[in-house]
C-alpha positions as CSV (number, residue, x, y, z in Angstrom):
1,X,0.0,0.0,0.0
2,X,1.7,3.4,-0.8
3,X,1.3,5.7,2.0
4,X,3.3,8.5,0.3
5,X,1.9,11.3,-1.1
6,X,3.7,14.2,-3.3
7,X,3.8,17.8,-1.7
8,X,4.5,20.7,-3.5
9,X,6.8,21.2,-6.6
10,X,10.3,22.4,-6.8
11,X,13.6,19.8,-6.4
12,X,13.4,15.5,-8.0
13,X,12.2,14.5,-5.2
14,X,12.4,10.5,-4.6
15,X,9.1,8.7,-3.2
16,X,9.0,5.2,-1.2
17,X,6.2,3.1,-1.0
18,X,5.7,1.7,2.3
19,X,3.7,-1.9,3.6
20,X,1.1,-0.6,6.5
21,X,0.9,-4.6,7.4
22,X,4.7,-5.2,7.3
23,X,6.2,-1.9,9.2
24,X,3.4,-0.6,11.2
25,X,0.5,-3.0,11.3
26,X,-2.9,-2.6,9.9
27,X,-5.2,0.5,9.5
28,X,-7.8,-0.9,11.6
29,X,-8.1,-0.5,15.1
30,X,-6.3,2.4,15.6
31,X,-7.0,4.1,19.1
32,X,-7.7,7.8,19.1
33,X,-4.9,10.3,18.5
34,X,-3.6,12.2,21.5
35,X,-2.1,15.9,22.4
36,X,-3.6,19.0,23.1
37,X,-5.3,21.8,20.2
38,X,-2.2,23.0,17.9
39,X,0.4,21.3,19.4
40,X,3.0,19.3,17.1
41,X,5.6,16.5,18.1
42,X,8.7,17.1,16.5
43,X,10.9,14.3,16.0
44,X,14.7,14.2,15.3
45,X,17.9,12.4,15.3
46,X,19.3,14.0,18.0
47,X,19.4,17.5,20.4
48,X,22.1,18.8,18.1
49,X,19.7,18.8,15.2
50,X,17.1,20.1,17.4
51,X,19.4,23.1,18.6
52,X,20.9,23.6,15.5
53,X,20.0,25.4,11.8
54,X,17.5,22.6,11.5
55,X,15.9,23.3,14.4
56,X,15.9,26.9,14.5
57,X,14.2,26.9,11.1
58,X,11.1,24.4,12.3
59,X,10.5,27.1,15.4
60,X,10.6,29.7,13.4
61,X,8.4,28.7,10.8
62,X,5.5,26.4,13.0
63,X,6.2,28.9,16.5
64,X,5.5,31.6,13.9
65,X,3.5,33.9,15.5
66,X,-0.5,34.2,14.2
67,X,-1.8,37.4,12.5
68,X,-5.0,38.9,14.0
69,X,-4.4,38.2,17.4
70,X,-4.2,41.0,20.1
71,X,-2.0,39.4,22.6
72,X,1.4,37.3,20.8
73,X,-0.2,33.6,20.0
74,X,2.3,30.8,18.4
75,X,0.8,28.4,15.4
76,X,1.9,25.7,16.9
77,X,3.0,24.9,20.5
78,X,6.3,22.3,19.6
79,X,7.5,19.4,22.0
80,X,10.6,17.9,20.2
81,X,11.7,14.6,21.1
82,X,15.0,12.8,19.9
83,X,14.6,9.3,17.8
84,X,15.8,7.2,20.5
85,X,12.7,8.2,22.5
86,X,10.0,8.2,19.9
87,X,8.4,5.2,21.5
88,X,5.0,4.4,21.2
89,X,3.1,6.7,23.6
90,X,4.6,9.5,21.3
91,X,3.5,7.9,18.5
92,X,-0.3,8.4,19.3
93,X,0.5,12.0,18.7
94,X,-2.5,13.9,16.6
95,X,0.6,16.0,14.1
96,X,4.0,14.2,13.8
97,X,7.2,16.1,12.1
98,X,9.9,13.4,11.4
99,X,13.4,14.7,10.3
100,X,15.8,12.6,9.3
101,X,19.5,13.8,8.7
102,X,21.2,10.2,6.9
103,X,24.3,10.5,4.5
104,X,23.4,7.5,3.1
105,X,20.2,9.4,1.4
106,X,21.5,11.2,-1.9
107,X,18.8,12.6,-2.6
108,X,15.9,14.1,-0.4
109,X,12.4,12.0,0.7
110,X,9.6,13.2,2.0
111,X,6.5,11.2,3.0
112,X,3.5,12.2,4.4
113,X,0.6,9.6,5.7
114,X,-3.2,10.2,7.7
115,X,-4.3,8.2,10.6
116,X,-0.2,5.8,10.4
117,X,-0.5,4.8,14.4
118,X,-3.5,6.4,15.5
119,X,-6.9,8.4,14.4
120,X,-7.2,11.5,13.2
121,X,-3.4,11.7,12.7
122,X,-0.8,13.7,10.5
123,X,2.5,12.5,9.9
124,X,5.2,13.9,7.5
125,X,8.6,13.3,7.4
126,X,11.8,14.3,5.9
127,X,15.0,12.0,5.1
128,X,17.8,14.3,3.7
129,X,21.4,13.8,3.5
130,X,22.4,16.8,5.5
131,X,21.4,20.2,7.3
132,X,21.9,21.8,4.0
133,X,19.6,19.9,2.4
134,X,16.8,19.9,4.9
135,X,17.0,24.0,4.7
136,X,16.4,23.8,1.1
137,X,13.9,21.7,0.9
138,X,12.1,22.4,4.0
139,X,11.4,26.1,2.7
140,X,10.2,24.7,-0.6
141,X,7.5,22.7,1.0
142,X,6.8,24.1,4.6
143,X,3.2,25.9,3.8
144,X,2.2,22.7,2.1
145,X,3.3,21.2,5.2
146,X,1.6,23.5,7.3
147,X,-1.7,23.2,5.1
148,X,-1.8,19.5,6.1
149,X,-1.4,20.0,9.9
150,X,-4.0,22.5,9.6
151,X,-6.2,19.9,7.7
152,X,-5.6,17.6,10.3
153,X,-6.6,20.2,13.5
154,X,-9.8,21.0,11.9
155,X,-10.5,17.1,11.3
156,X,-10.4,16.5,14.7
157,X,-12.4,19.4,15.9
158,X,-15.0,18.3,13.6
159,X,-14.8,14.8,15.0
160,X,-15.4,15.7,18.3
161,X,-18.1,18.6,17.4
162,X,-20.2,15.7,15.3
163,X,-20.8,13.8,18.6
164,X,-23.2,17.3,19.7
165,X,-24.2,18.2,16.8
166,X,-27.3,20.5,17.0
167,X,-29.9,19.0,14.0
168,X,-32.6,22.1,14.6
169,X,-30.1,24.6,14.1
170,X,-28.7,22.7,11.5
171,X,-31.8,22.6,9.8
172,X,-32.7,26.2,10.2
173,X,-29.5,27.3,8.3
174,X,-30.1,24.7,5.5
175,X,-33.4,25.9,4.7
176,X,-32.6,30.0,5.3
177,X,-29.3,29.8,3.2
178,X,-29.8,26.7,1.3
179,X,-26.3,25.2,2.7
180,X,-25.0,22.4,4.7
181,X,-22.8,23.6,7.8
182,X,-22.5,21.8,11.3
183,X,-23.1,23.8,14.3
184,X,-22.6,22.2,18.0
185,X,-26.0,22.6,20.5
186,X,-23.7,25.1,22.3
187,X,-24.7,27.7,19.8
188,X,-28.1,29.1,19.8
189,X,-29.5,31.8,17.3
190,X,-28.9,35.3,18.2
191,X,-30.0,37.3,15.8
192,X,-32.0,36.7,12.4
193,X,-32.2,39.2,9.5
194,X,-32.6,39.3,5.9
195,X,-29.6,37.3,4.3
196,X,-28.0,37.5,7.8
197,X,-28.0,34.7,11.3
198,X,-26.2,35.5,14.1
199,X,-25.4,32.2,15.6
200,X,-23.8,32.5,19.8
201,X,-22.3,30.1,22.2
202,X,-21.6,31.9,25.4
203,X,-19.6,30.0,27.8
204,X,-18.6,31.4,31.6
205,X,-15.6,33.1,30.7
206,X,-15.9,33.4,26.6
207,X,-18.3,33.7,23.8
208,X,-17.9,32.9,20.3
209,X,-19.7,33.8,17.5
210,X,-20.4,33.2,13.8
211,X,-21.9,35.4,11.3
212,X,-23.4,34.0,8.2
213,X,-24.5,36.3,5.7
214,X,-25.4,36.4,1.6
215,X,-25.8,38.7,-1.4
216,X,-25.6,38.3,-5.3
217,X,-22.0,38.4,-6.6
218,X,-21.6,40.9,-9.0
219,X,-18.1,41.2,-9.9
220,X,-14.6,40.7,-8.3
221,X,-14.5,43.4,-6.2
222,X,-16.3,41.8,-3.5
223,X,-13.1,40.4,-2.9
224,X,-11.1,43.6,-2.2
225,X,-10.2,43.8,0.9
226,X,-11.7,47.2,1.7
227,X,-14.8,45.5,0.2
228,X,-15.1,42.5,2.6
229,X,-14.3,44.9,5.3
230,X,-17.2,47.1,3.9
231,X,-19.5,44.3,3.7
232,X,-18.9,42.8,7.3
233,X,-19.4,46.7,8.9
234,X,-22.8,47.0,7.1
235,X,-24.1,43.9,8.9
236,X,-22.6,43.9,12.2
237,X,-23.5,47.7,12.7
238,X,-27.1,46.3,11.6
239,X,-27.4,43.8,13.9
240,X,-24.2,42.9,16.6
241,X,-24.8,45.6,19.2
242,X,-22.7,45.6,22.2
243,X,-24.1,45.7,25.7
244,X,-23.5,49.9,25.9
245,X,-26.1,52.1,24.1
246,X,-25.4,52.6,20.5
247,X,-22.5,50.4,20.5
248,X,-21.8,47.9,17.6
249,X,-19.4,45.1,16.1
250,X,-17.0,46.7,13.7
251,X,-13.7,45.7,12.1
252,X,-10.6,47.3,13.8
253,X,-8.3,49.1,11.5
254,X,-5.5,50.0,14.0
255,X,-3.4,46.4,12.6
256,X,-4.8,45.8,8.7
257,X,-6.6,42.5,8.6
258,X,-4.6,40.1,6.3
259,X,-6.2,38.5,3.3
260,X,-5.0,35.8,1.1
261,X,-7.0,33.3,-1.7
262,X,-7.8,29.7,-0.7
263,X,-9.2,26.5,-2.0
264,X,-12.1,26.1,0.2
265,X,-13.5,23.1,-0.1
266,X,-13.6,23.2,-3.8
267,X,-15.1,27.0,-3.7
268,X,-12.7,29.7,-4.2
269,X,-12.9,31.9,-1.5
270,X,-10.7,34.7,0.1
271,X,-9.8,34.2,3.9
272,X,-9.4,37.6,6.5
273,X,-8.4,37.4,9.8
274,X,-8.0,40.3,11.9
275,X,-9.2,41.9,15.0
276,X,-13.0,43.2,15.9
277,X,-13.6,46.3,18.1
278,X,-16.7,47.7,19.2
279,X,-17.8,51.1,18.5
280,X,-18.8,53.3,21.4
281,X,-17.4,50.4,23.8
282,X,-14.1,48.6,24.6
283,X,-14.4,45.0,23.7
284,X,-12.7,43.1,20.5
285,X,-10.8,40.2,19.8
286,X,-10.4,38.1,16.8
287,X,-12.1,37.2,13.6
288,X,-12.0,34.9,10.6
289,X,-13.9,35.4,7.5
290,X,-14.4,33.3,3.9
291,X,-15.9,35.4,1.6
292,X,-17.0,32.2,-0.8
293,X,-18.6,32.1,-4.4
294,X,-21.4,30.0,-5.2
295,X,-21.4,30.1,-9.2
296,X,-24.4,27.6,-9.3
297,X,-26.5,30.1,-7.6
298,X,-24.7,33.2,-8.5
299,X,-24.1,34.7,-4.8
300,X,-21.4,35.5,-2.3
301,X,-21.9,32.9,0.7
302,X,-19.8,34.6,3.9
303,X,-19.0,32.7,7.0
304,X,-17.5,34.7,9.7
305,X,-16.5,33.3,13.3
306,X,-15.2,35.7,16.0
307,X,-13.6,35.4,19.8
308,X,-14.0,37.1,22.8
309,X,-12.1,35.9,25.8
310,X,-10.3,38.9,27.1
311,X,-6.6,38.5,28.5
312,X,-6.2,35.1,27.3
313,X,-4.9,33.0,24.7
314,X,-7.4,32.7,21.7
315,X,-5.9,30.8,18.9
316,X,-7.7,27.6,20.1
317,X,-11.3,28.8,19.9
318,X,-10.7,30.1,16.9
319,X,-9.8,26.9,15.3
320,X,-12.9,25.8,16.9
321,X,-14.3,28.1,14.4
322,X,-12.6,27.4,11.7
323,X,-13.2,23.5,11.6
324,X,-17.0,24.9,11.7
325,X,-16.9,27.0,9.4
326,X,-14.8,24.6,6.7
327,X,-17.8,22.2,7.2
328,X,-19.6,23.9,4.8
329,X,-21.0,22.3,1.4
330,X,-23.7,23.6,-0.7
331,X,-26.7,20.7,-1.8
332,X,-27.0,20.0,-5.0
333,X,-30.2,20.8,-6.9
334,X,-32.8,17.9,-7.7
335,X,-32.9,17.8,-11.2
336,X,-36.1,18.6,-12.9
């Protein structure tokens, strides 16, 4: 069974197929994977790698700090571990990064496999010949890399949101948007408007939110930035008050919110994430957005999920929101 699977483009990159049965035994069975939200096991040969160039550049690049956040928030939280160790309790790990400094390699190999030794699971790993190597080819291929592990996090969010899945609500955004998207029975409905839910989960110390509104696209410019920024203002200022008179969601301008296209889930789509304030009040926190097309039915879908958990780390329920808000698929029409 080949477990490989090619990652980006760049350098001849040489590709081994591996037995499941033979090396790691079979696919069934496997218990559930382990480690906490946006945390990655990295595993090399030995603490010189790990405090080393090769090192430095894996920090740098997963510990990279996130955009739209008000307080300092790393991607990933690392734990590295040396070979020698990598026994199976590490193993059950949810994202594994292998490196593999070998002479004996002329030439780099990078695998990548889901679910290996336990379920959900990531697991991607680099045999190079030297340090030299792994630089080179590590910045070739680390955002696919990252794109997997991200993959991976919202797959298990949405594993462990399917078991409370709330089937009313569900139902209630079908029918008013004419889309699929899963929504735990934490969440109640806020607020309802023309094209526009409001869809809450308060909690005892934090809310989250997530905005889902519509309109008929018209040309590319509802993917300008100023335009998505444009569009979000007129509906939270229409319905997100704040709890002080004439106060109301907006986006905060002080940092620029950073855009960038995506694949999303076959749509294309641009992604924001950036900070929201309140006007006439002093709460905010973070936001995504996917400003999605739907060509079939010729209308801009956007899902928007936002944060409010002041004076503490954020990243994780905004992945929360994000696995949500990538569950989205649009029904196909019964043909006539």
């Amino acid at each position: 069974m080949r477990i490989l699977r090619r990652i980006g483009c760049g350098s001849v990159l040489v590709f081994v197929a591996l037995s499941l049965v033979s090396c790691f035994g079979g696919t069934s069975g496997l218990q559930p994977s382990t480690g906490k939200t946006n945390e990655m096991l990295v595993v090399t040969n030995s603490e010189i790698v790990q405090k080393g160039s090769v090192g430095s550049s894996i920090s740098d690049f997963f510990a990279q700090i996130l955009d739209g956040f008000p307080q300092p928030e790393k991607t990933y939280d690392l734990a590295f571990v040396t070979e020698p160790g990598f026994n199976q309790m590490f193993k059950t790990h949810h994202n594994i990064f292998i490196v593999d400094i070998n002479p004996e390699f002329t030439r780099p190999v990078l695998e990548t496999h889901s679910d290996l030794w336990a379920r959900p699971q990531r697991v991607i790993k680099m045999t190079v010949p030297d340090d030299s190597t792994f630089l080179v080819e590590f910045d070739l291929h680390k955002e696919a890399f990252m794109e997997f592990f991200h993959a991976n996090e919202r797959r298990r969010a949405i594993q462990a949101f399917g078991t409370i899945e709330d089937l009313k609500i569900k139902k209630f955004v079908s029918e008013k948007f004419d889309i699929n998207l899963m929504i735990p029975k934490s969440f109640y409905i806020a607020k309802e408007a023309k094209d526009f839910v409001w869809l809450r989960r308060e909690a005892q110390h934090f809310s989250q939110g997530i905005l889902i509104y519509t309109f008929p696209y018209t040309d590319t410019l509802v993917f300008a930035p100023d335009e998505i920024i444009r569009r979000r203002d007129e509906f939270t200022r229409s319905n997100v008050p704040g709890p002080a008179p004439e106060s109301f969601m907006k986006v905060s301008l002080i940092e620029p919110p950073f855009t960038r296209r995506i694949d999303f889930n076959g749509l294309f789509a641009v992604e924001m994430r950036g900070m929201w304030e309140l006007e006439g009040d002093f709460m905010g926190g973070p936001f995504i957005n996917y400003t999605v097309v739907d060509e079939k039915n010729g209308r801009i879908i956007t899902l928007d999920g936002f944060v409010y958990y002041p004076n503490q780390d954020k990243k994780n329920l905004v992945r929360q929101l994000e696995s949500l808000l990538y569950t989205l698929s649009i029904p196909e029409k019964a043909s006539e």
